[in-house]
C-alpha positions as CSV (number, residue, x, y, z in Angstrom):
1,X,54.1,-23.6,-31.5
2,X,50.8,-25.6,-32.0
3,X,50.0,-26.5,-35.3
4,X,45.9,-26.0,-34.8
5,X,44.6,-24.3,-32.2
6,X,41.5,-25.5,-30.9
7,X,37.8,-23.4,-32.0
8,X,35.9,-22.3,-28.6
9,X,32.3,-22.9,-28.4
10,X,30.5,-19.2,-27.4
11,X,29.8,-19.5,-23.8
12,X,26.0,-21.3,-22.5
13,X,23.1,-19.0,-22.5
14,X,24.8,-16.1,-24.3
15,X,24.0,-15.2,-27.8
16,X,26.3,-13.9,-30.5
17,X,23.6,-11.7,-31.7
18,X,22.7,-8.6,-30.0
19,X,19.3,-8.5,-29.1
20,X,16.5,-6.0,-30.0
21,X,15.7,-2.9,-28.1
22,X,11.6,-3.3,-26.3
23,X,9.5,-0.7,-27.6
24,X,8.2,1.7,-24.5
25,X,5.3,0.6,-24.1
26,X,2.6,2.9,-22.3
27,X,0.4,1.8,-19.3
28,X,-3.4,1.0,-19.4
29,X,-5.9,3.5,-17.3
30,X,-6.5,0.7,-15.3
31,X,-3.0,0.3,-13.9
32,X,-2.5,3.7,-13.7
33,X,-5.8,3.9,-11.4
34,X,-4.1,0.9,-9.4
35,X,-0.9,2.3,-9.0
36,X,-2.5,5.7,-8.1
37,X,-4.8,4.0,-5.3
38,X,-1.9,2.2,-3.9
39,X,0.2,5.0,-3.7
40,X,-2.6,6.6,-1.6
41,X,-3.1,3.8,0.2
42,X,0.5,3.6,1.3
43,X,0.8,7.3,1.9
44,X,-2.4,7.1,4.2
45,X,-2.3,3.6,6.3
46,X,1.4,2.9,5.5
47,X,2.1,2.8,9.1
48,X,-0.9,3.2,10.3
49,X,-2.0,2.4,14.3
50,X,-4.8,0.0,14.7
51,X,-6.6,0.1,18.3
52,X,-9.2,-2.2,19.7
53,X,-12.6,0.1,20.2
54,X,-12.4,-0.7,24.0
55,X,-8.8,0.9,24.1
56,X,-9.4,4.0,22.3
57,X,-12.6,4.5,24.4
58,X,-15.4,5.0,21.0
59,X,-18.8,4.7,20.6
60,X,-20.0,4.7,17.0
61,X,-23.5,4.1,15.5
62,X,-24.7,1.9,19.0
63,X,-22.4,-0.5,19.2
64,X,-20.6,-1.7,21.9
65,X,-16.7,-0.4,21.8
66,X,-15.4,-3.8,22.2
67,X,-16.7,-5.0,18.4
68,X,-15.2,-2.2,16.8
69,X,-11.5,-1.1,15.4
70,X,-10.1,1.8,15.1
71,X,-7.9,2.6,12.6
72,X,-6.0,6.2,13.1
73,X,-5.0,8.0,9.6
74,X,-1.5,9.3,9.0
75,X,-1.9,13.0,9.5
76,X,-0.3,14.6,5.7
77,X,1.0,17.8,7.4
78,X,1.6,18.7,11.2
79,X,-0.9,20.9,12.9
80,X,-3.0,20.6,15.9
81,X,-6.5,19.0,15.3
82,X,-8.6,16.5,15.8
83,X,-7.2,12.9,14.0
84,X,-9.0,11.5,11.0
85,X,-10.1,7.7,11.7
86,X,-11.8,4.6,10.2
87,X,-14.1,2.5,12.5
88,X,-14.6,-1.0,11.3
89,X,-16.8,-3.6,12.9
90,X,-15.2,-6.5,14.0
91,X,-18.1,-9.0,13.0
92,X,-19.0,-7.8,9.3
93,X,-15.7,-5.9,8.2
94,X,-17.9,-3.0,6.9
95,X,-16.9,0.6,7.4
96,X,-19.2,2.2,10.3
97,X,-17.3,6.0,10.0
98,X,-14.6,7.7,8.2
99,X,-13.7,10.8,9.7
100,X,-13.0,13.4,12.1
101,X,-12.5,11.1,15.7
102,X,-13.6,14.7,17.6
103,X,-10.1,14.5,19.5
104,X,-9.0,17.9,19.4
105,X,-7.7,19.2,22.0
């Protein structure tokens, strides 16, 4: 038998202490408005089809079909009617229309 055995140094980046329990901490309005916008935002245009203005054959607010996109809303529920767009111009980014693209069969 050994005479002394040998004292072993506590392993690197582990503490002999346990550590203390975080505090639940609540969330601000703000980040509860941003998590609630991007959760609508996924649930909306998660997916969502893009088509040039040409493509989709549009006309919105005088302007030629070939300087606009058209962005197609997910539908929440399945029924027959007319699909709920965005129309953005290509040369300013602003929104022309949100709505009803007058589809419906």
């Amino acid at each position: 038998m050994s005479k002394a055995r040998k004292k072993l140094k506590p392993a690197a980046g582990k503490s002999v202490e346990r550590r203390k329990r975080r505090t639940a901490k609540f969330i601000t309005r703000a980040e509860a408005r941003r998590r609630a916008e991007r959760h609508v935002w996924n649930r909306m245009f998660g997916g969502a089809r893009v088509r040039d203005g040409a493509a989709a054959n549009v006309l919105y607010y005088n302007q030629g079909a070939s300087d606009l996109w058209v962005v197609y809303k997910n539908p929440k529920d399945i029924t027959i009617r007319s699909a709920e767009v965005v129309v953005v111009c290509k040369r300013t980014g602003r929104v022309l229309y949100e709505g009803s693209a007058g589809d419906e069969g």
